[in-house]
N, C-alpha and C positions, 0 to 999 in steps of 0.2 A: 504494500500500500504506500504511495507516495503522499507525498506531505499535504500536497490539495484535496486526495480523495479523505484522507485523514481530518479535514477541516472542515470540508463539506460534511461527513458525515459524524463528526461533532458538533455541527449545526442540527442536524440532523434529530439528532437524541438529545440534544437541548429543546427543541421545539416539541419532542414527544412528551417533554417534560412538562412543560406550559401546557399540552392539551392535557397531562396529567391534572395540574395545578389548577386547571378552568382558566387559563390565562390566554387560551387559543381556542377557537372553534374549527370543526374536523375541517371544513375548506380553506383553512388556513395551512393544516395542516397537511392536504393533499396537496396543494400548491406548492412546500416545500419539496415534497417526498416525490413529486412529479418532478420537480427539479433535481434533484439531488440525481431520481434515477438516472436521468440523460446525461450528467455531469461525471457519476463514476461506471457507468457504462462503457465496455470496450474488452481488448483485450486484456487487459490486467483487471478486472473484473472484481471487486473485492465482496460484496452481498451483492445479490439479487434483490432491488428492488420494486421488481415490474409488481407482480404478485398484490403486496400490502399497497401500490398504486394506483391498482387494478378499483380494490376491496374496499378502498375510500371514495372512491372515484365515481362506484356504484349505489355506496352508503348518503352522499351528498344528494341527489335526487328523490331520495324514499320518503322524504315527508315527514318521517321521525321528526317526532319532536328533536330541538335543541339537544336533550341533556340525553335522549336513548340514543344520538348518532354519537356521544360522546362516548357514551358508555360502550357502546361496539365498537366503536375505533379503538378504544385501549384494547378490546379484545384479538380482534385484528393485530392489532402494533405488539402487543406484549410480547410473542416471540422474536419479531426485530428488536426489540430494546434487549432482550437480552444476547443476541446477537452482536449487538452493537455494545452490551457490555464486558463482552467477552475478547472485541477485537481491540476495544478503545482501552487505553493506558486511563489510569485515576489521573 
């Protein structure tokens, strides 16, 4: 992992954090994750992000209230955060 995809995707898990905290709402937070994908995309490939991009992406349309698009996007994301806790240094 190079330094950018390293920073991108500590952006990344910082804003999963804020939709943790209620400090983000999930179109916020597919707008990152949508970026992020195409940003560390390629051949050095570090997560796959299409997936949880996908799953938000689909989740913003549905009408859900506010706080149940919030709550299934943490369910969603929960396996990437720990992903991304695993890659990312404290």
């Amino acid at each position: 992992m190079n330094c950018t995809q390293k920073e991108i995707l500590e952006n990344l898990f910082d804003a999963l954090d804020r939709l943790f905290d209620r400090e983000s709402k999930v179109i916020d937070i597919y707008a990152i994750m949508f970026a992020s994908e195409k940003a560390v995309s390629g051949e050095a490939e570090v997560v796959n992000l299409s997936e949880y991009s996908y799953a938000l992406k689909m989740l913003i349309p549905s009408g859900k209230a506010e706080e149940a698009q919030r709550e299934e996007a943490l369910l969603i994301t929960n396996e990437l955060r720990n992903i991304l806790n695993e890659l990312l240094p404290i």
